[in-house]
C-alpha positions in Angstrom: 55.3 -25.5 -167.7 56.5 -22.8 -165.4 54.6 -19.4 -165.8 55.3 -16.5 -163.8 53.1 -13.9 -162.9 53.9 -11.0 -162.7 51.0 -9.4 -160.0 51.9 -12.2 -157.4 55.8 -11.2 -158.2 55.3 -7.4 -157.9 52.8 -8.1 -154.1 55.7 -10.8 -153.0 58.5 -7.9 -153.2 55.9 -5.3 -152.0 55.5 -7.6 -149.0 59.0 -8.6 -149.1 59.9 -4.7 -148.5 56.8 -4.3 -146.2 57.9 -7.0 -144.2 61.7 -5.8 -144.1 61.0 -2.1 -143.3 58.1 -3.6 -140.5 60.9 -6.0 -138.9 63.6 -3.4 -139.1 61.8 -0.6 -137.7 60.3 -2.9 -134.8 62.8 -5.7 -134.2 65.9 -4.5 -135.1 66.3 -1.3 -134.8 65.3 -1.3 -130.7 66.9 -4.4 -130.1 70.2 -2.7 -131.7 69.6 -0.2 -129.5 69.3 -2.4 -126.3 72.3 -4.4 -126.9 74.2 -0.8 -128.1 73.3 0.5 -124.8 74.1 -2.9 -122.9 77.5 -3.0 -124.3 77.9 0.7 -122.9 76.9 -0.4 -119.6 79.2 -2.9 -120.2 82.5 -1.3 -121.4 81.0 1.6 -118.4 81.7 -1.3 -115.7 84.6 -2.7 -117.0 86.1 1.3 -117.1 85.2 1.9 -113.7 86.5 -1.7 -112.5 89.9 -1.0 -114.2 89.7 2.7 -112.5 89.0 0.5 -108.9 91.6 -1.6 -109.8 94.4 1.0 -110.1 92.9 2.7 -107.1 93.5 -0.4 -105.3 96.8 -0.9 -106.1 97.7 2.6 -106.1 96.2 2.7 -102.2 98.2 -0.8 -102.1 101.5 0.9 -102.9 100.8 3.7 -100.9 99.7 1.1 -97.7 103.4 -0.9 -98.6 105.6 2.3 -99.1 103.6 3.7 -95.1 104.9 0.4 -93.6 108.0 0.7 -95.0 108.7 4.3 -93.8 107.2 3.0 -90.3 109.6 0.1 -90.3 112.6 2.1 -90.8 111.2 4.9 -88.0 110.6 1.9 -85.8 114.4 0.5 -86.6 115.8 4.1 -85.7 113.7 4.5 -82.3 114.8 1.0 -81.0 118.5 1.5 -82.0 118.1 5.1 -80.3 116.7 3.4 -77.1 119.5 0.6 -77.1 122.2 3.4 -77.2 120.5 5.6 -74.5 120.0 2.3 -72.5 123.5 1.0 -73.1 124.6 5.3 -72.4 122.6 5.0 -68.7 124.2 1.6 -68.1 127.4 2.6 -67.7 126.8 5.9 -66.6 124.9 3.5 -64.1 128.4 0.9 -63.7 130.8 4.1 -63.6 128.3 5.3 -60.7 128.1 2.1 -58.8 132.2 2.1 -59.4 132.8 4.9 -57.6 130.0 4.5 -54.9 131.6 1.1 -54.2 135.2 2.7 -53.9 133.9 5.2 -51.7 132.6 2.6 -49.5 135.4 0.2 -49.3 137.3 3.2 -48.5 135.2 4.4 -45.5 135.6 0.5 -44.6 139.3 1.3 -44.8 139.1 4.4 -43.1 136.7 3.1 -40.5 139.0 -0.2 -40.3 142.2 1.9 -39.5 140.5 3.8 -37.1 139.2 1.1 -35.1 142.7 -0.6 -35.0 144.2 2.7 -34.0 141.9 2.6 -30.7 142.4 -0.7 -30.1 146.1 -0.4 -30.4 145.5 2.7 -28.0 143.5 0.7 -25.4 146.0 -2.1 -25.6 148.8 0.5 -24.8 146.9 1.7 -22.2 146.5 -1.9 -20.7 150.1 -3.2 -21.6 151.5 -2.9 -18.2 148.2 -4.6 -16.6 148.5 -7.4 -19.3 152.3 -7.8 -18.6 151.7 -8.0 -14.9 149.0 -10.9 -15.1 151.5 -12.6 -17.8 154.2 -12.5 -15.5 151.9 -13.7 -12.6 151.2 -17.0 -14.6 154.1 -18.1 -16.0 155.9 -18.0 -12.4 153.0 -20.0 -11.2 151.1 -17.2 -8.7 147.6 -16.4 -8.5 145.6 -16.2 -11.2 
């Protein structure tokens, strides 16, 4: 039959709580603390990559809201420069206008004036001109 003894029970728990405080005072309690202070490395990584993350989209925004403002200043200087071009253009037209007026009318003026002395020189040759006219048709000397 089945005896127990009760020396052999009283050393197993001794060495059951021997054993237990031994393990839990050199196993467990520094591998808790490794993995306690692994897991705060950890969760201290994960912190600082969300804290990168915001910074990156915060520096993202920032980078998007910077081109916007350029586009519209960009917008603003090329429709400036289109109505300052378009302003010197015709300022240029209305310039070459008049420039061209004046000279068609110093071709007028310089026209007139040269039929005026012709008109004048064929005045002054009429009778001349009449003479050797006259001369031909009645057949005389040339």
């Amino acid at each position: 039959m089945l005896s127990i003894n009760v020396s052999e029970l009283i050393w197993t728990i001794v060495n059951f709580f021997l054993l237990y405080f031994l393990l839990k005072h050199f196993l467990y309690t520094p591998v808790s603390r490794f993995l306690d202070a692994r897991q705060a490395r950890l969760d201290e990584a994960k912190a600082k990559e969300a804290e990168a993350r915001a910074a990156a989209e915060e520096n993202e925004k920032e980078i998007e809201a910077g081109k916007a403002l350029h586009r519209e200043k960009a917008a603003e200087l090329l429709a400036e420069a289109q109505r300052v071009d378009a302003e010197r253009s015709r300022e240029a037209f209305a310039e070459a206008e008049k420039e061209a007026a004046r000279s068609l009318e110093d071709a007028h003026a310089a026209l007139r004036s040269e039929q005026e002395r012709e008109r004048a020189s064929l005045e002054g040759d009429t009778p001349e001109l009449a003479d050797i006219l006259a001369k031909r048709l009645l057949g005389e000397e040339k």
